[in-house]
N, C-alpha and C positions, 0 to 999 in steps of 0.2 A: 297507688299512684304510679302511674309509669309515664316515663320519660320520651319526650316527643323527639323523633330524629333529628339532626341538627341539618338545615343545608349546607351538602359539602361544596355546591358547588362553584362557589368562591377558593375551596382549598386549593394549595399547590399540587397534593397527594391523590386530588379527588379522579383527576383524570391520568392515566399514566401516559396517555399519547398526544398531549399537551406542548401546545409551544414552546414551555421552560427546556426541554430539552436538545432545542436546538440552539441558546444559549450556552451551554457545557463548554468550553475548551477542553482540546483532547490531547494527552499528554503519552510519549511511548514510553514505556517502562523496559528495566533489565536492559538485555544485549536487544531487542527489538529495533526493525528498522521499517520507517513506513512509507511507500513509495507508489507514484501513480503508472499506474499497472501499462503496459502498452498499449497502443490504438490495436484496436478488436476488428479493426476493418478488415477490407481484400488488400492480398499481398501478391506481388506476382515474384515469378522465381526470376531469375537473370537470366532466363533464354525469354520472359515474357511473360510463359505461362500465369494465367491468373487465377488464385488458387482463393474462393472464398471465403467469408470469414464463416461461413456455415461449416465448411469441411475441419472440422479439428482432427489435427493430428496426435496419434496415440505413439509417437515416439518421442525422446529425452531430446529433442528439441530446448534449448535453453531462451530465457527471454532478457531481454533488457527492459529496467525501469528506471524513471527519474527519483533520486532518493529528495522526500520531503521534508521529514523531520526522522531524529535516530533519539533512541534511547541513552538515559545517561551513562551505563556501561558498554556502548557501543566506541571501541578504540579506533577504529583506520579509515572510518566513515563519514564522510562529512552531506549537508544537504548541499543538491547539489550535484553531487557524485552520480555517476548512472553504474548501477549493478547488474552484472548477470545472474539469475540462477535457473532451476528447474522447475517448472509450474507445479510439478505435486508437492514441493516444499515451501509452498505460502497458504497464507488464509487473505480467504479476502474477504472487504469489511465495506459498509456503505455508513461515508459520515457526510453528513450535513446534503444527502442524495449523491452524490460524488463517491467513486470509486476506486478505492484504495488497494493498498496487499501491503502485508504485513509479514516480513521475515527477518529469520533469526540470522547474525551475524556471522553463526558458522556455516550457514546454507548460502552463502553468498560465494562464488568462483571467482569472478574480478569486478575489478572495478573501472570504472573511468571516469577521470577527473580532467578538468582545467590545467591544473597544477599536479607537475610531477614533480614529489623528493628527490634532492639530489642528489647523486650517487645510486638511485635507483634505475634498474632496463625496464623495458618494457614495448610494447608496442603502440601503434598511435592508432586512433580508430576515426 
C-alpha cells in the first residue's frame, strides 16, 4: 500500500517565492547600520560638467546615505543621521523591492545629524 502525495499547495513551505515573505519585518542586528543608498542618477561637477550615472568611477570617492534603521549595538548612530563611507565597504540588499546598504558602524567616517552634542566641533554641511 503506498501512500498518495499530499497537496502541498495550500502549504506555507510549498512555494518558497510566496507572498508570506513580504510580510517579514526586517530587523538590523549587531553594530549594523541600514541606509537608503544615494540617488544613482546624473551628477554634474561644479564647473557643470555632467558626469553620468553610467560612468562609475573607480576611485575612494565616499558617498552619503540616509540612515533608516541601526542595529542594537550600534552607539553614535541615530536614524536619521546621514553617514559617509566608501562604496566597497557596504552590501547591498533589496527589501520589499527597495534599495538598501547595509554597513558596519566602523566603516562609517562621519556623520550628519539635526542635532549636534554639546561641547562637540564640527562642521556644518
Amino acid at each position: 500500500m503506498t501512500a498518495e502525495p499530499e497537496d502541498t499547495a495550500d502549504s506555507p513551505t510549498a512555494d518558497p517565492d510566496s507572498d508570506d515573505d513580504h510580510k517579514l519585518a526586517v530587523r538590523v542586528t549587531a553594530d549594523r547600520i541600514l541606509c537608503r543608498g544615494p540617488d544613482e542618477g546624473d551628477r554634474r561637477t561644479r564647473s557643470g560638467i555632467l558626469i553620468p550615472a553610467t560612468a562609475k568611477s573607480a576611485d575612494r570617492r565616499g558617498l552619503w546615505a540616509e540612515v533608516t534603521e541601526v542595529g542594537p549595538l550600534v552607539r553614535t548612530i541615530e536614524p536619521g543621521d546621514k553617514i559617509l563611507f566608501l562604496p566597497d565597504s557596504v552590501i547591498e540588499v533589496d527589501v520589499r523591492g527597495d534599495a538598501f546598504l547595509i554597513v558596519r558602524e566602523r566603516d562609517v567616517h562621519a556623520v550628519a545629524s539635526q542635532e549636534r552634542p554639546a561641547g562637540s566641533t564640527g562642521l556644518y554641511l
